[in-house]
C-alpha positions in Angstrom: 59.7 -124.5 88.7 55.9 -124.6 87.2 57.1 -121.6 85.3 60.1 -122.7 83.4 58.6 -126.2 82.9 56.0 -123.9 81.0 58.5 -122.4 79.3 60.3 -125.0 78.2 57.1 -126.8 77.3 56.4 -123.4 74.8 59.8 -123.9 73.6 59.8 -127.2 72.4 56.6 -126.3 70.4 57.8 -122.8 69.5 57.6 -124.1 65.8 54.0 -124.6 65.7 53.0 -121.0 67.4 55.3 -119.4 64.4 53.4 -121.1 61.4 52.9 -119.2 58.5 49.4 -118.8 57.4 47.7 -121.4 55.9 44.9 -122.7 54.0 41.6 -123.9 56.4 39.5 -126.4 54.4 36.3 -127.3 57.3 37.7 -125.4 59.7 41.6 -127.2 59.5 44.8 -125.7 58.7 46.5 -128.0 56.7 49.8 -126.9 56.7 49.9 -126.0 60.6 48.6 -129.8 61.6 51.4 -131.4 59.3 54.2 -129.3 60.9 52.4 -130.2 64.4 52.6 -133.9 63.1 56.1 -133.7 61.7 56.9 -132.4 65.3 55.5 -135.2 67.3 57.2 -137.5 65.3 60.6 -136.1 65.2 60.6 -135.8 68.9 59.7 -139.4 69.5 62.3 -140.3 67.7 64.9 -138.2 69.4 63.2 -139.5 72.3 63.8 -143.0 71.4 67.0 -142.7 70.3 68.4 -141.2 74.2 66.7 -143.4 75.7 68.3 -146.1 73.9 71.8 -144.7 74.0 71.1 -144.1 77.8 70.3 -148.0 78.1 73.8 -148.7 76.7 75.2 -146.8 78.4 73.8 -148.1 81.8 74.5 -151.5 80.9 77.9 -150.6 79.7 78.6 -149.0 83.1 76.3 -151.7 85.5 74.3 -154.1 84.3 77.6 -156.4 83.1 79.5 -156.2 86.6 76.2 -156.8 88.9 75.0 -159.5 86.3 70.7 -158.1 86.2 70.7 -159.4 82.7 70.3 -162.9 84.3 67.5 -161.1 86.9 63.9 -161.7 85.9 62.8 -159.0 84.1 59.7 -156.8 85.7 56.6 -156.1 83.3 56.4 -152.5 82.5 53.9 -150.6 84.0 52.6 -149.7 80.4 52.8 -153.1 79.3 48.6 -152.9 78.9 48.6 -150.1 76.4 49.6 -151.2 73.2 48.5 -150.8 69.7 46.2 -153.2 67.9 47.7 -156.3 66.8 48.0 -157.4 63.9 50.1 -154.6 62.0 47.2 -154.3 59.5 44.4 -153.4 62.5 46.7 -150.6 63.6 46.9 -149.3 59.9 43.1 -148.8 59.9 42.1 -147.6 63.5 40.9 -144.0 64.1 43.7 -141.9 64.3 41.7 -140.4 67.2 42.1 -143.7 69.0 46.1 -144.0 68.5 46.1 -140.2 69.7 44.9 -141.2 73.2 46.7 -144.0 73.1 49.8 -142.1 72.8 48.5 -139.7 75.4 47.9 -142.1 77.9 51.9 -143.9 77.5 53.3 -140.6 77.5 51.0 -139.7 80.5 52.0 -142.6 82.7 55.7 -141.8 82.5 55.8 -138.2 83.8 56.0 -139.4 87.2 58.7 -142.3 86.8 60.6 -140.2 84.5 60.5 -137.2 87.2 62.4 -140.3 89.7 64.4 -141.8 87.3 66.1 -138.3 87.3 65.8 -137.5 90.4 67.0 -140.6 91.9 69.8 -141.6 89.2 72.3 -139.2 91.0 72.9 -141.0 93.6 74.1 -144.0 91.6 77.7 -144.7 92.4 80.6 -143.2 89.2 77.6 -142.2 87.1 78.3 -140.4 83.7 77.2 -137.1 83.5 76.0 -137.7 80.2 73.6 -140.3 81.5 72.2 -138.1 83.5 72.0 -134.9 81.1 70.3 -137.6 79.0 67.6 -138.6 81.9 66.6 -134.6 81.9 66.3 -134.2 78.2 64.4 -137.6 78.3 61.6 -136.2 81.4 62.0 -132.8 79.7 60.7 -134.1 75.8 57.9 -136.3 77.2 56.5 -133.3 78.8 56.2 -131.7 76.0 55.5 -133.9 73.5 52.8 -134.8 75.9 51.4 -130.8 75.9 51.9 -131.2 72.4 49.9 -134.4 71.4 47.1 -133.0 73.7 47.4 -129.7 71.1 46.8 -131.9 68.1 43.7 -133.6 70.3 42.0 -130.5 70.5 42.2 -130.0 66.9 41.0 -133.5 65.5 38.6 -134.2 68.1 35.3 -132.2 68.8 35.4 -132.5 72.7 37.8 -133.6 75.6 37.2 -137.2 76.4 38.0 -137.3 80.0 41.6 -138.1 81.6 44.2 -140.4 80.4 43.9 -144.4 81.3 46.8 -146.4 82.5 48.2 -148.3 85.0 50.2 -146.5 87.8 53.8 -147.0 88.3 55.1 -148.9 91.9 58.9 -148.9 91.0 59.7 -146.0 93.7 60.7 -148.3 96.7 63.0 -150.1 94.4 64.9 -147.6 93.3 65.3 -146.3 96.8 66.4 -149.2 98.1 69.4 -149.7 100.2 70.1 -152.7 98.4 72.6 -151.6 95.8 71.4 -154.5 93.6 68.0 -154.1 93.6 68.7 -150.2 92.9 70.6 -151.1 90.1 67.9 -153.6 89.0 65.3 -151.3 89.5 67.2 -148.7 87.3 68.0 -150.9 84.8 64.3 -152.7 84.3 63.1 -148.7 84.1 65.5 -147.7 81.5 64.4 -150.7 79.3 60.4 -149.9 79.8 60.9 -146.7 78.9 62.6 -148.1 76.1 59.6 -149.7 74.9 57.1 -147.4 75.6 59.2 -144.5 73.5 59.3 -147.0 70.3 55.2 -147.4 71.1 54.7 -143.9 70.9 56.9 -143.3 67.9 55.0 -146.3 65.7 51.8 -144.4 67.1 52.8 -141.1 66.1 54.4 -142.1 62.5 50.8 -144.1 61.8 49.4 -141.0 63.0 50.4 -138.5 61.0 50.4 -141.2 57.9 46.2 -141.6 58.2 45.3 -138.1 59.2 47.8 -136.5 56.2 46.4 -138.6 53.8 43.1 -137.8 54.6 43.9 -133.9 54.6 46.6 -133.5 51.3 45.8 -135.8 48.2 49.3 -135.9 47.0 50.7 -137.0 50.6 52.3 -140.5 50.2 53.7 -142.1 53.3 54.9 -145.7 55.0 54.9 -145.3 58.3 56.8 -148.4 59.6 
């Protein structure tokens, strides 16, 4: 289990241990941090894109029959990281600081990905494609996580200590016998994770703007 979450963790970053060589201006390889870069974001955005097809397709299936669209909304459990407000402050923080942001969202929803999985079988006529989508969802986070903590190592000059966030209380809820709640629970999960995935991918895509800019002159980028 350990093993092949290894494994698939080296496999979704097999690109970046294949690089070709490549030029090191104070002590950087230029071409291996942009493909790293390019990386991160493309998986947040295949991340963001299941995870919204995966909330359509819950709501498709649940949400209009049991009527939670009318239920109070939870606050997400990530709600407290966010990036700086306005647009224009996030534009010029330390790409550094955006890094750890991003590890610290993607951190905090290892373990309610790991239930959202491992709980969503037992929902009643669920698609098998909402489920394969679930996995690839826990599965990506994971490695985009190993891999954000790979570009870390390489733009910072010493490990800062563990990730910061809030912990996640949603377990009872989606255990419950309650069907309603369940499907609640479920539903207010899918959505968070919803918003945290289009967090990480504004982080990352401001990310790899800043710190390309600063490494090749001729890089031009918008990152929103």
């Amino acid at each position: 289990t350990v093993l092949l979450l290894l494994i698939s963790n080296l496999l979704l970053w097999e690109e970046v241990s294949s690089l070709p060589n490549c030029a090191i201006h104070n002590g950087r390889c230029f071409p291996s941090m942009k493909k790293m870069l390019d990386l991160a974001v493309n998986m947040s955005q295949d991340i963001s894109k299941q995870v919204f097809e995966m909330f359509i397709e819950f709501d498709n299936q649940y949400a209009q029959s049991h009527q939670l669209i009318k239920k109070s909304l939870k606050k997400c459990h990530t709600s407290s990281l966010h990036l700086p407000k306005p647009r224009i402050k996030a534009l010029k923080t330390h790409p550094v600081v955006i890094l750890k942001l991003v590890k610290s969202l993607l951190a905090a929803w290892k373990v309610p990905l790991y239930h959202l999985v491992k709980e969503m079988s037992s929902l009643e006529n669920l698609p098998a494609t909402m489920l394969s989508k679930a996995r690839e969802i826990e599965k990506k986070n994971t490695g985009l996580l190993e891999g954000i903590k790979s570009i870390l190592s390489q733009v910072q000059n010493r490990n800062y200590g563990n990730e910061k966030y809030t912990a996640w209380s949603g377990l009872a809820s989606l255990k419950s016998d309650n069907e309603d709640v369940r499907k609640f629970a479920f539903y207010n999960l899918i959505r968070c994770a919803g918003k945290n995935a289009l967090k990480v991918e504004t982080a990352l895509k401001i990310v790899r703007c800043k710190i390309l800019k600063q490494l090749l002159s001729h890089f031009h980028c918008i990152p929103f």
